[in-house]
N, C-alpha and C positions, 0 to 999 in steps of 0.2 A: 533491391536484390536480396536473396535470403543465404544466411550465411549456411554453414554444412558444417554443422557439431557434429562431435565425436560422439558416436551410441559403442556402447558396454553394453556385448550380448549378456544376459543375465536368466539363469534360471525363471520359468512361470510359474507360481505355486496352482497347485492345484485347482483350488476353489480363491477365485477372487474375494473382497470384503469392502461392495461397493457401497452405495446410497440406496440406491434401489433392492439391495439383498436384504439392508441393515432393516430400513424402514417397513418392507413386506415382514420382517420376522417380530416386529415392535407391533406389540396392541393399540398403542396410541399413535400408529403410524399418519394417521393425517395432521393432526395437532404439530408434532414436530415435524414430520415432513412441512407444514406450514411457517414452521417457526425455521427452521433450519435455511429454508428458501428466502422466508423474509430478510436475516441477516444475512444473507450470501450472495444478495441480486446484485451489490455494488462490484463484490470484489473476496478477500480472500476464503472464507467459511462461513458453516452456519451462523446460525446465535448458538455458538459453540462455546462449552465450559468442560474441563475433566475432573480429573482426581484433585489437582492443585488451583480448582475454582478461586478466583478473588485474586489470583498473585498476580503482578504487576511487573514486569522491566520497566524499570524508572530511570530516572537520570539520575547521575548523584548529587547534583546541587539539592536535590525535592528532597534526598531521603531522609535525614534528619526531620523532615516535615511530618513525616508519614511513620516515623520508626517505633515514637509511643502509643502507635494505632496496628502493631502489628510484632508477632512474636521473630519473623523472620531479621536476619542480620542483610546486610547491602549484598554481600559473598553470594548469599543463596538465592537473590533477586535474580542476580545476573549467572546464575549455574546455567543457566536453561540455553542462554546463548550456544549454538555448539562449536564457537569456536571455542571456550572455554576461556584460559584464560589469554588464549594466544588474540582476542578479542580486541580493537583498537581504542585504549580509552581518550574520553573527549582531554584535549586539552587546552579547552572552557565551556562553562556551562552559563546558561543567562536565562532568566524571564524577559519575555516580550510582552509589553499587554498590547490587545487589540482596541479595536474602538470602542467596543461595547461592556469591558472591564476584563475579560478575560485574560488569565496565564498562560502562555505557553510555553513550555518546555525546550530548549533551546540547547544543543551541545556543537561542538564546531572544533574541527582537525585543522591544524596548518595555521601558516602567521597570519596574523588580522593583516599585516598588507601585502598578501597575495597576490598577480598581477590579475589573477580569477577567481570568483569563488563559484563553485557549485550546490545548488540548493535539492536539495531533497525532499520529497512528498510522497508522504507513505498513503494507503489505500484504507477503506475501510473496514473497519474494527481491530485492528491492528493499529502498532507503531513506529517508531522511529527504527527500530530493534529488527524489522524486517529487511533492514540494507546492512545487516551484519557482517557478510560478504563483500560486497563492494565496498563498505567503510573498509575495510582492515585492508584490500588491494590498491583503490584507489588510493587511501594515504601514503600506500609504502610506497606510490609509483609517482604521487604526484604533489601529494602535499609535506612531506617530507626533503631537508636538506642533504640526501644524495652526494654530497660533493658540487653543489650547483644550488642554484635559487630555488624552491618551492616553486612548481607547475602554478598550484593551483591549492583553496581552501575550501575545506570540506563542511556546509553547515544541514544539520538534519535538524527535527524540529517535530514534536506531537502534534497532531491536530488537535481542537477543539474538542475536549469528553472523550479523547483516546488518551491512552500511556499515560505519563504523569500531567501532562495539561489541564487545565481545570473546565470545567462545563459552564457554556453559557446559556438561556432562557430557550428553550423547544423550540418558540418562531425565528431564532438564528439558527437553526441545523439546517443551513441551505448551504449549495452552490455556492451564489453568490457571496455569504457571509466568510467560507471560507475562501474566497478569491480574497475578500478584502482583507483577510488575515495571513494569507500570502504576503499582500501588498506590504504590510506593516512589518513583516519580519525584513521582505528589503530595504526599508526603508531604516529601520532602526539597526539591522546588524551587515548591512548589505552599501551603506549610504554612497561609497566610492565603490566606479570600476567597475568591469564588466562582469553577468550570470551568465548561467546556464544552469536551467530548470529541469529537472530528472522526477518526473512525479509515475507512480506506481498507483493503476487502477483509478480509486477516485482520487489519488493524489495526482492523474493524467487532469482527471475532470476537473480539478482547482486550478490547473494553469488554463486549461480552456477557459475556465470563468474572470482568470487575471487576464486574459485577450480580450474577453468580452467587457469589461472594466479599464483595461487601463490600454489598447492597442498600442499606444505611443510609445511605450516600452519597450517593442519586439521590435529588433531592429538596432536600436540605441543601448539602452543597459542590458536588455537581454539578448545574449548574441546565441543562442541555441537553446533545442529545447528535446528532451527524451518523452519519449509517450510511452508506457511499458502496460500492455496486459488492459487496455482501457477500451472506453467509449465514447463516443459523439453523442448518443442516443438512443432511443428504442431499447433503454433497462429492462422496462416492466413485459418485454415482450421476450426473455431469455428464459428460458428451462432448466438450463442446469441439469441438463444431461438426462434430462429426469424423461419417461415414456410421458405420452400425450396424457394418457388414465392422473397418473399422480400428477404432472401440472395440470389440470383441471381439479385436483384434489386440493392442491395446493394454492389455487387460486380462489378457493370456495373458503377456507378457512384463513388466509388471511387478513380479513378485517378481523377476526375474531383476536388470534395473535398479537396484531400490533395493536389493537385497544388493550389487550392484558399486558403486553410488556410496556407500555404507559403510561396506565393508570394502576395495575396492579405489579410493580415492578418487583418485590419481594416476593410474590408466589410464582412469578415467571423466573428469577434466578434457581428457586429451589428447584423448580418443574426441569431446569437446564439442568441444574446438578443431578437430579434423578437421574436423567437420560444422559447420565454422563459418557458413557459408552458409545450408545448409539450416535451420539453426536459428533462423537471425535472421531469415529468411523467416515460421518460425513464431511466433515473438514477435510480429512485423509482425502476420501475420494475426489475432491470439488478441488481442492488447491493442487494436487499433484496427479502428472500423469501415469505414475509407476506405481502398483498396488506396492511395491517392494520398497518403497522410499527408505532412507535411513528414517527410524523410529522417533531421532534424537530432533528431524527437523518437525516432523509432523508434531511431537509435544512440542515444539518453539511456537508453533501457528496455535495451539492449544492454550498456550501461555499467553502470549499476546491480545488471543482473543477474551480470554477469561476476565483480563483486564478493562474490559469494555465494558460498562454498565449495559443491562439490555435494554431502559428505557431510551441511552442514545442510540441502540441502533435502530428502535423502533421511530426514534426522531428522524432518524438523517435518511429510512429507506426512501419517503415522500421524494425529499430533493433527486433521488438516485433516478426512482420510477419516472421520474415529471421531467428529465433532462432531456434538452435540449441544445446541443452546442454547434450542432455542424456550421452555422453561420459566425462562431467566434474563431475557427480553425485560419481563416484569413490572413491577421497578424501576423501569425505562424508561417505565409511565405515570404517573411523576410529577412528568414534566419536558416540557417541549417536545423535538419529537425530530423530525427531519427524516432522511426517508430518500430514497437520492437512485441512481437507475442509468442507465445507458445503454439506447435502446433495442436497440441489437445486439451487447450484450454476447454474447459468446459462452465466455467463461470459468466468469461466472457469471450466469446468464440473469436477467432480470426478473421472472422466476414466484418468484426464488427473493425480492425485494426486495417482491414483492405478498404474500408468505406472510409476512415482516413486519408489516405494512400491516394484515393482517387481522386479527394480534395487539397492534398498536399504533394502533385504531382513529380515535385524536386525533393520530397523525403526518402531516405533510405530505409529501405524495410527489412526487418531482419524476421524472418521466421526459425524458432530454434526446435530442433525436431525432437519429438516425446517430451515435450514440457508441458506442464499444466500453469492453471491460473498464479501459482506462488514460483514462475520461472527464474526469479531474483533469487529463490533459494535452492530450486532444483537442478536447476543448471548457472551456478554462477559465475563461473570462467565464459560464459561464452556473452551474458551481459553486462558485466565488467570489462570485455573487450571490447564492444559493441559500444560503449559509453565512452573507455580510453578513445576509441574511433573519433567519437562526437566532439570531442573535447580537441583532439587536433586539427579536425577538418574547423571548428567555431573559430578556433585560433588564429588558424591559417590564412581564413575568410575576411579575420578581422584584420588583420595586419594589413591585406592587398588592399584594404578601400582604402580608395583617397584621404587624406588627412584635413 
């Protein structure tokens, strides 16, 4: 069923400042029309960079790591957040390695023994930083002591060559590699007790890949699972809003694109920073359904994204384009699952969250109306509810089975 947000009539400005205005007004509109589509097939923006190119939301266990490599203090890492400081800080932070050596970034709300914990998967070129909202709610509602026991533990976590995580070798920017880096984070910070897995965009597509790897899970440790803004499939076949002319533009220059951001990855950052402009323009437009968004969230997705090297986004589009999951969705009906999209996504549209829905018969579908692709930031009262939902119905579910 689709839930019925609250819409705030809002002045229209005049002249919109879409993707399509931006790139017709830009000289080298196929190049970056190329490049902006390459990094934006998975999930939140282009290969988008602004003014504040290179800066990073980190965790704070990293930053000492990183502080004699940069003039900026921890304060100004984390300004960009808009919650400010009203922001929920982790209370612990951890490295995780995977199997193949890699760091990952690890922060986590609520007592280690929680009778739940909830796992978090953020999307691509983005970080952990994009469930800003939901951290700060969900804690205050669930993993905090209230007068009563902690609901539940909140653990978020970077992917692989996103946020502060470290980068593994080109041939692991798969799927797969980050299912198994899933795996390892429950297994090492998860090892008692029941999950539920909340993954955003290609962090939907890493639990699809922990189905297709581990099924035995779903069911037993993983007692629910949130699918937000994602896909089964058929990436390489999405537009992004774009007219049929420029996705054919855009289709013609993307080999070009993704050989330059990994092999030539320094004249691709600068080439971003140029088109600093025009590209934050396109993020704007492709993550959010309101040309009018607050300003403060559009530089958050600005910021996060900056922080993405562009030769990983040039790595991981392959796994994006080549996906295939509808056969790992399976798993998935033996848990409560809740799928959840915007109606004007334009990254990755609703048909593709309904072609879910048709395979997960008993999931609750929530459509939230004038949201775009970054719904977790533009409407977050109403997937913070939607997720509180998930959370009591997994609970509920788990209690009634037999012992």
């Amino acid at each position: 069923m689709a839930t019925k947000a609250k819409k705030t009539a809002k002045p229209k400005p005049a002249k919109r400042t879409g993707l399509t205005g931006a790139i017709a007004r830009h000289p080298a509109a196929g190049i970056i029309g190329g490049v902006v589509g390459l990094a934006a097939a998975g999930t939140a923006a282009g290969v988008a960079a602004n003014r504040i190119s290179g800066r990073r939301v980190r965790a704070a266990e990293l930053f000492d790591e990183f502080a004699t490599a940069t003039e900026h203090t921890e304060a100004e890492f984390r300004r960009d957040d808009p919650l400010g400081p009203a922001s929920r800080a982790a209370d612990r932070t951890a490295l995780v390695q995977t199997d193949d050596g890699v760091l990952l970034s690890v922060e986590e709300i609520g007592p280690a023994r929680a009778p739940l914990t909830i796992v978090f998967v953020h999307g691509y070129t983005l970080s952990m930083a994009s469930w800003t909202f939901q951290r700060r709610t969900l804690a205050a509602e669930l993993a905090t002591a209230n007068g009563h026991r902690p609901d539940a533990r909140l653990v978020f976590y970077d992917q692989r060559g996103h946020g502060s995580s470290g980068r593994g070798s080109s041939e692991n920017s798969t799927i797969e590699q980050l299912a198994r880096d899933l795996a390892t984070v429950l297994e090492t910070r998860v090892p008692r007790g029941p999950v539920i897995l909340v993954g955003h965009s290609m962090g939907g597509m890493t639990i699809m890949g922990l189905a297709a790897l581990h099924p035995e899970l779903f069911g037993s440790k993983v007692i629910g699972v949130a699918l937000i803004s994602t896909s089964s499939g058929n990436i390489a076949d999405l537009t992004f809003g774009m007219p049929e002319l420029l996705t054919r533009v855009r289709a013609a220059v993307f080999p070009v694109a993704a050989w330059t951001m990994r092999r030539r990855p320094a004249f691709a950052e600068r080439t971003r920073r140029m088109a600093a402009d025009i590209v934050s323009a396109a993020t704007r437009s492709l993550s959010f359904a309101d040309s009018d968004v607050d300003p403060n969230l559009a530089h958050y997705v600005d910021a996060m994204i900056a922080g993405t090297p562009v030769d990983v986004i040039a790595e991981f589009y392959p796994a994006l384009a080549g996906l295939d999951h509808t056969g790992s969705l399976t798993p998935l009906r033996a848990v409560p699952t809740l799928v959840l999209t915007g109606d004007k996504d334009k990254m990755i549209p609703k048909e593709h969250s309904e072609r879910i829905v048709e395979l997960l018969p008993d999931a609750e579908f929530v459509v939230v109306p004038d949201a775009g692709h970054m719904v977790l930031l533009e409407k977050p009262d109403e997937v913070t509810e939607a997720l509180a939902a998930l959370v009591h119905r997994a609970g509920a579910e788990r209690a009634a089975r037999p012992a």
